[in-house]
C-alpha positions in Angstrom: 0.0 0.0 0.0 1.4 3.4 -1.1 0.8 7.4 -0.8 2.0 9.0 -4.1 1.6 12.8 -4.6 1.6 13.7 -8.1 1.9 17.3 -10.1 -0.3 17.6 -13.1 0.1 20.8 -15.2 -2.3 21.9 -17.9 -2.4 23.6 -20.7 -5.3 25.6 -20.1 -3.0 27.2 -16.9 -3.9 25.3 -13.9 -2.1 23.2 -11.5 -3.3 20.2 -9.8 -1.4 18.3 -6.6 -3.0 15.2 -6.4 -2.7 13.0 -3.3 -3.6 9.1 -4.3 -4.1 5.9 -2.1 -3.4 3.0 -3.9 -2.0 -0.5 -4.5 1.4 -0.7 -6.4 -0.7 -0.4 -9.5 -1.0 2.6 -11.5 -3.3 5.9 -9.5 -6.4 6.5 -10.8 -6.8 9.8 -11.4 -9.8 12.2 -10.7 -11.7 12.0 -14.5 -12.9 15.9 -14.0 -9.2 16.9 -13.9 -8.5 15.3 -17.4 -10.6 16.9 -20.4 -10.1 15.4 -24.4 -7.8 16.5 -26.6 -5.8 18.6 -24.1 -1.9 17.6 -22.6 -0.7 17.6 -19.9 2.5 17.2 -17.9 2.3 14.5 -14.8 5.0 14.0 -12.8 5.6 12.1 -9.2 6.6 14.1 -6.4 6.9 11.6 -4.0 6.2 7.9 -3.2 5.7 6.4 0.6 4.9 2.9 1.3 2.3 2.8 4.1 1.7 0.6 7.1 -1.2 -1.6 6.8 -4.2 -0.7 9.1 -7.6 -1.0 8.2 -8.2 2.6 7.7 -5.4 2.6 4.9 -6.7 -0.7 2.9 -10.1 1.1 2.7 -8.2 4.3 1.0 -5.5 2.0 -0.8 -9.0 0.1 -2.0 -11.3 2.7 -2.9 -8.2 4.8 -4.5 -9.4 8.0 -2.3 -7.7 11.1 -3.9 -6.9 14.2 -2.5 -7.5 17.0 -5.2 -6.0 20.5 -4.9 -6.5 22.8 -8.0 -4.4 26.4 -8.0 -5.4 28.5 -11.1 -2.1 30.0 -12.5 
């Protein structure tokens, strides 16, 4: 079980910090954040590995994000 925080840039001029529970396996990222036909430039900030405790499996399981969204 792992905490990743990752940095997504858009081209439209906003900047999302994303904070994601998951497994090893890819993050699923929030789908309002992504939009067709647009870039963008993701890039990992930081990776932890977690101690398992119930309260973690249900994030790392549900793949609970932590979205925070600063207009440029």
């Amino acid at each position: 079980m792992y905490k990743t925080e990752w940095a997504l840039k858009s081209e439209l001029g906003y900047t999302a910090k994303i904070i994601c529970y998951h497994f090893r396996k890819h993050p699923r990222f929030a789908p309002y954040l992504l939009t067709e036909n647009e870039s963008y430039e993701i890039e990992m900030v930081w990776n932890s590995k977690l101690i398992n405790t119930p309260e973690i499996f249900l994030k790392c399981l549900f793949h609970k994000n932590t979205v925070i969204i600063k207009e440029n």
